[in-house]
ZADO-1210 file (C-alpha; in nm, 4 decimals, padded with zeros to 6 digits):
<atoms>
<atom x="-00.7526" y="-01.1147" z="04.0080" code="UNK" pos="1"/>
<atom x="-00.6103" y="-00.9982" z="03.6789" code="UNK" pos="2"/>
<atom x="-00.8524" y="-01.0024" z="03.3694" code="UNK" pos="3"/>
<atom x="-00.7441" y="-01.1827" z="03.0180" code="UNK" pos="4"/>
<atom x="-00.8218" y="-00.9056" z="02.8650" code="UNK" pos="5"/>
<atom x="-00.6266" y="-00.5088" z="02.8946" code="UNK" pos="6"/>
<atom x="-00.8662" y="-00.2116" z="02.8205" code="UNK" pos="7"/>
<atom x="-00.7002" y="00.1092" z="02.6477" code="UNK" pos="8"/>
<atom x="-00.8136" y="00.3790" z="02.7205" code="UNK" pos="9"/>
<atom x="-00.7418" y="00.6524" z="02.3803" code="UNK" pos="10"/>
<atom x="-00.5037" y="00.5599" z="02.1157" code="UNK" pos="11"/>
<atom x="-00.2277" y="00.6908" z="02.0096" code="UNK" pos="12"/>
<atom x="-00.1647" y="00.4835" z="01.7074" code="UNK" pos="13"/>
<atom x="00.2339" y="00.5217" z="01.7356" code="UNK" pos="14"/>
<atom x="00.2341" y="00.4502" z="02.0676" code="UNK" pos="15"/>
<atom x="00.0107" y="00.1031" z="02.0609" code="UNK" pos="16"/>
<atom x="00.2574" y="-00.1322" z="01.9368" code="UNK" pos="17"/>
<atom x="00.4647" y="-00.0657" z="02.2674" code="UNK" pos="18"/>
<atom x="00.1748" y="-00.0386" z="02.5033" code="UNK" pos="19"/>
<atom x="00.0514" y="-00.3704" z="02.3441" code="UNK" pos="20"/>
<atom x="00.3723" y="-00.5500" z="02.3692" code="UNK" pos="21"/>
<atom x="00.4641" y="-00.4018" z="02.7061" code="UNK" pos="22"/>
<atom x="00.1066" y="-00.5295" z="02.8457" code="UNK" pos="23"/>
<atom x="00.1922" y="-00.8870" z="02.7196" code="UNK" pos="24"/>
<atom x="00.5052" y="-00.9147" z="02.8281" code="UNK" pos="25"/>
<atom x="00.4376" y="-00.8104" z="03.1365" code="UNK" pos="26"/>
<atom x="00.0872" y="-00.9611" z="03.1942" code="UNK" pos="27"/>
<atom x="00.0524" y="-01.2268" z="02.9180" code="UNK" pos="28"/>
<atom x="-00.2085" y="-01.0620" z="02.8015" code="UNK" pos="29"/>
<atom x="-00.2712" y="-01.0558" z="02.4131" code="UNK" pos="30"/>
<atom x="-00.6718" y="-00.9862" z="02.3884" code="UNK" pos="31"/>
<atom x="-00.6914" y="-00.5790" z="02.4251" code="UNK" pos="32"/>
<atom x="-01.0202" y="-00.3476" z="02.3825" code="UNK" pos="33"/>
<atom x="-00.9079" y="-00.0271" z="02.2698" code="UNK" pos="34"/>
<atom x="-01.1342" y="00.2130" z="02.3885" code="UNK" pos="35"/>
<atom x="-01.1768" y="00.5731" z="02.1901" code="UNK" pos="36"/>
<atom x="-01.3339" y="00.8833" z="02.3243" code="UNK" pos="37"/>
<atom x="-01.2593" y="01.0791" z="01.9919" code="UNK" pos="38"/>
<atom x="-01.2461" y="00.9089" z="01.6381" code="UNK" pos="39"/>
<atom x="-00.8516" y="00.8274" z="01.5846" code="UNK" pos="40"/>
<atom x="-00.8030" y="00.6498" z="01.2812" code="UNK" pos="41"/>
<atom x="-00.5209" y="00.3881" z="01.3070" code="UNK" pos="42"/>
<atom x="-00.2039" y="00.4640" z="01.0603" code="UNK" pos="43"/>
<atom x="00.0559" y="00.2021" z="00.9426" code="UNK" pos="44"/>
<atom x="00.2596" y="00.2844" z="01.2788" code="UNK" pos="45"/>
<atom x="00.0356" y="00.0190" z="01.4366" code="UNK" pos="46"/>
<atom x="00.1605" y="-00.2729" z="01.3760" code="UNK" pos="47"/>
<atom x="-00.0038" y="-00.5359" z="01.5796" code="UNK" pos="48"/>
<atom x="00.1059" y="-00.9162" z="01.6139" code="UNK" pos="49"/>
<atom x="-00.0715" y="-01.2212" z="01.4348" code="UNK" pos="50"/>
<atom x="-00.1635" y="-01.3636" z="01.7748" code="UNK" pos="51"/>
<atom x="-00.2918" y="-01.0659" z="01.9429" code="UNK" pos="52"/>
<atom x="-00.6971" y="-00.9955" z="01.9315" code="UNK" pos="53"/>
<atom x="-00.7825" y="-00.6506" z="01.9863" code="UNK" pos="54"/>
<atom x="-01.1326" y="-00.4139" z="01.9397" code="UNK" pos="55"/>
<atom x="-01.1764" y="-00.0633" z="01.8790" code="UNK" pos="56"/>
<atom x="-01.4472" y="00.0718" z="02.0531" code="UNK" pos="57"/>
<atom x="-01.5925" y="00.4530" z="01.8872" code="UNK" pos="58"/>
<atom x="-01.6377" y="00.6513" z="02.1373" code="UNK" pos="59"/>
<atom x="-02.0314" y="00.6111" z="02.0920" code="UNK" pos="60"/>
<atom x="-01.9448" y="00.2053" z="02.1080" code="UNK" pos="61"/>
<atom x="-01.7812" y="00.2426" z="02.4230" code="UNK" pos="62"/>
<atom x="-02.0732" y="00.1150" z="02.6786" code="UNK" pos="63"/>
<atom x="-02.0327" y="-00.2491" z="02.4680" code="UNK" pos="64"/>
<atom x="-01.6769" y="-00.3139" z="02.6007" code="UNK" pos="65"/>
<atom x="-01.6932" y="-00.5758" z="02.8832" code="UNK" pos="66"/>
<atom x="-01.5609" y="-00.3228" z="03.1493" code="UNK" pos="67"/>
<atom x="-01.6672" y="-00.5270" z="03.4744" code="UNK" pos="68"/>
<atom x="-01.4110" y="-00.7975" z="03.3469" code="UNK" pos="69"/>
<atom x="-01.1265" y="-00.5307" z="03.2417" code="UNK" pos="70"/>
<atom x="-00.8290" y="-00.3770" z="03.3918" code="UNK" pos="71"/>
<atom x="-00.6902" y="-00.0666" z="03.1712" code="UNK" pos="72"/>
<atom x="-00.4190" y="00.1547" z="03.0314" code="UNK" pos="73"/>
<atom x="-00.3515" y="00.4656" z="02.9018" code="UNK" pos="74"/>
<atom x="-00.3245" y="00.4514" z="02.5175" code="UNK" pos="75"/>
<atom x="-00.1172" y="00.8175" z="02.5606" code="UNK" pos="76"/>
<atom x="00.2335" y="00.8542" z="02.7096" code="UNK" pos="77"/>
<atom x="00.0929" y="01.2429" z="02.7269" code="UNK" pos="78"/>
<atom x="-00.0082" y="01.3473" z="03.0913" code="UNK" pos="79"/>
<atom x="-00.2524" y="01.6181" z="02.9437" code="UNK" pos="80"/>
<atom x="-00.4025" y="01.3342" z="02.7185" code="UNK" pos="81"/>
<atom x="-00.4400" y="01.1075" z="03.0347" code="UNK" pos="82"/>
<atom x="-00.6077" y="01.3728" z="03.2273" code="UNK" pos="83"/>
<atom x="-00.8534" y="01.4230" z="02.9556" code="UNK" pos="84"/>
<atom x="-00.9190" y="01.0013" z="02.9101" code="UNK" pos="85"/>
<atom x="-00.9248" y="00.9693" z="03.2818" code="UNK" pos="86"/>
<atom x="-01.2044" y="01.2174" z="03.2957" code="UNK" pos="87"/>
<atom x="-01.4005" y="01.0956" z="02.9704" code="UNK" pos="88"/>
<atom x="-01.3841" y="00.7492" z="03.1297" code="UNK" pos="89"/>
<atom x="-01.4305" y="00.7848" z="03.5069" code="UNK" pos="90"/>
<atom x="-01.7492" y="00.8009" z="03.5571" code="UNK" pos="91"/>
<atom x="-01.9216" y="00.5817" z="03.2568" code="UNK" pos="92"/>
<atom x="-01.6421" y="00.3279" z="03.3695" code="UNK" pos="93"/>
<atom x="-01.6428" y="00.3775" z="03.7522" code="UNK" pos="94"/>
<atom x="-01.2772" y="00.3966" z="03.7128" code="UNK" pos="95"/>
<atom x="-01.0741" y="00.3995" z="04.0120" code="UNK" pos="96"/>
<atom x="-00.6661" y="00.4353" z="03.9857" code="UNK" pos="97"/>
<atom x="-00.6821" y="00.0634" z="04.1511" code="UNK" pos="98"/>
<atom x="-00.8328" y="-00.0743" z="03.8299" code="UNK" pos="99"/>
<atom x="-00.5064" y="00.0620" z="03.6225" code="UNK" pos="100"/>
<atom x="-00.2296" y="-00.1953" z="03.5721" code="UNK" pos="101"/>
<atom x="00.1328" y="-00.0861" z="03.5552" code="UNK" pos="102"/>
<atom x="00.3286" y="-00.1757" z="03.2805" code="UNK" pos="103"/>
<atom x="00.7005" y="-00.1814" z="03.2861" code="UNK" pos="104"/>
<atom x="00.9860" y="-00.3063" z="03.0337" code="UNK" pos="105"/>
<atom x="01.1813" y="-00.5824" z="03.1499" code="UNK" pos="106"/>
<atom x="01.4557" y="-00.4228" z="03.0955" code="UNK" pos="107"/>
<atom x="01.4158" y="-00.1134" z="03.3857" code="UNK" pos="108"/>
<atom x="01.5617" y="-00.1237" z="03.7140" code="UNK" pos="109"/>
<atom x="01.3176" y="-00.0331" z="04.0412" code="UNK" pos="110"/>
<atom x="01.4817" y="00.0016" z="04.4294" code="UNK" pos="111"/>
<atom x="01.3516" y="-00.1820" z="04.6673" code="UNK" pos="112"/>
<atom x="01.1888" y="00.0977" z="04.8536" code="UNK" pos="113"/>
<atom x="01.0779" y="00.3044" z="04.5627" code="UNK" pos="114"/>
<atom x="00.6834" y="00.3741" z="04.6311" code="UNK" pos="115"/>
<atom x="00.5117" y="00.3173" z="04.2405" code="UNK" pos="116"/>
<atom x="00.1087" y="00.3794" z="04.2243" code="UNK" pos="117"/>
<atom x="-00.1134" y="00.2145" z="03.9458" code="UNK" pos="118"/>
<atom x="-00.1297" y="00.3176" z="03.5851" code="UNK" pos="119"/>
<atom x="00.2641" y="00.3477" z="03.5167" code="UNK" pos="120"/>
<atom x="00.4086" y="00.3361" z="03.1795" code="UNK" pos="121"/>
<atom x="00.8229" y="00.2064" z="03.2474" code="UNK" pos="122"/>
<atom x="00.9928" y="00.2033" z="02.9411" code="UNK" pos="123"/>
<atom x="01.2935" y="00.0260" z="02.8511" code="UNK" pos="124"/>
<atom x="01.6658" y="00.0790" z="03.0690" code="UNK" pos="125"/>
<atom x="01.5273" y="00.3200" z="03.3082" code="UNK" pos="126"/>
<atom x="01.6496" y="00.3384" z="03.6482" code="UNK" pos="127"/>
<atom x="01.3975" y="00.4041" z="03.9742" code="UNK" pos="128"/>
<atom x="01.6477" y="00.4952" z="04.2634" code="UNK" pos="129"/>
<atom x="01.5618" y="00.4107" z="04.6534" code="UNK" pos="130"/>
<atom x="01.2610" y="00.5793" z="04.7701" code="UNK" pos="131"/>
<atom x="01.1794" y="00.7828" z="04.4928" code="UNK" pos="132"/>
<atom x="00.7683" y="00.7961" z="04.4595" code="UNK" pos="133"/>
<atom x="00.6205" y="00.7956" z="04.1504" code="UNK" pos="134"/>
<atom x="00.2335" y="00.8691" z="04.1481" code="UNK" pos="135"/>
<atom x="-00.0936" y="00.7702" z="03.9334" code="UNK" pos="136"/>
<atom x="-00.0280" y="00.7610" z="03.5630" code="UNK" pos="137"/>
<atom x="00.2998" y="00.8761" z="03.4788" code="UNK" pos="138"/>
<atom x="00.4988" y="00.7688" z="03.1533" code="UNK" pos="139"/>
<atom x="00.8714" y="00.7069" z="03.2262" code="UNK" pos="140"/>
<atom x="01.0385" y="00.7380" z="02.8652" code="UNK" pos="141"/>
<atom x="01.3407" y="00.4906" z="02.7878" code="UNK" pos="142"/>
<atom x="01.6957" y="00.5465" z="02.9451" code="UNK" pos="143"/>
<atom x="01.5530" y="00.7867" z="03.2050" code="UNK" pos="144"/>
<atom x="01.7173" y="00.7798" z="03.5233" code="UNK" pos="145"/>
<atom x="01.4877" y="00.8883" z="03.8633" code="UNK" pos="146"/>
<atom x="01.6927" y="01.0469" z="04.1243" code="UNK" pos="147"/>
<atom x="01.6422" y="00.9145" z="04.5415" code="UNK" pos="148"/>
<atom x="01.3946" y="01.0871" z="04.7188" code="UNK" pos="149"/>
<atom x="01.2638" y="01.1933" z="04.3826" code="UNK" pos="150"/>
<atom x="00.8546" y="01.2548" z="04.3489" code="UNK" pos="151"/>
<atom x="00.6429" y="01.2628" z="04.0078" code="UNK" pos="152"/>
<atom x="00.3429" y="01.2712" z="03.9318" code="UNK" pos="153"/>
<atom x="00.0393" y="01.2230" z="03.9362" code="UNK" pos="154"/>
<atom x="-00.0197" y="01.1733" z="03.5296" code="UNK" pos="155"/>
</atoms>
């Protein structure tokens, strides 16, 4: 069952607003825990919505964030990044790729026989072709096009 509320794991403050908005219009979710493992101060490039409800967890904070009740996502569209939050997390977190949602625009276009893990990132007009496999984490920028039979990933 899906939680009410999205964990993010790092921030990238540029990158929030569409992580955020992707994650509730995808999930309806608009209650996000933003979860740091290095002090990033937020800049004027996050913008977030009236409605949403969000907490930023320092990375010494981080235990306080209901994690039994949470699902998560990258706050990084950077793979290096993700390997690096994936392996701060994991083990105070217990995280397993199963607890990452997938968050994809509206907009994208995914063949009925592509294979997509947990913990995507689909932005806006991309284009997943017939059995392409993407794997664990990977960030699919806006207006990309993946070729059939095509394989990223993981992160």
């Amino acid at each position: 069952m899906m939680s009410t509320a999205l964990g993010i794991l790092g921030c990238d403050p540029v990158l929030l607003n569409p992580i955020l908005e992707l994650a509730e219009d995808n999930l309806g979710i608009a209650d996000f825990h933003i979860l740091l493992n290095i002090p990033v101060p937020l800049t004027a490039a996050f913008q977030p919505l009236e409605h949403w409800r969000y907490r930023i967890y320092a990375p010494e904070d981080t235990a306080a964030a209901p994690h039994a009740e949470l699902h998560y996502a990258f706050g990084s569209a950077d793979s290096r990044i993700k390997q690096i939050l994936y392996q701060a997390f994991a083990e105070p977190l217990q995280l397993q790729p199963a607890r990452f949602v997938s968050l994809r625009h509206p907009s994208a276009v995914i063949a009925r026989s592509a294979r997509l893990a947990a913990g995507l990132q689909i932005e806006s007009l991309v284009s997943v072709s017939a059995c392409a496999e993407i794997a664990f984490g990977v960030n699919i920028k806006r207006n990309s096009s993946v070729g059939h039979h095509s394989q990223l990933g993981p992160l």
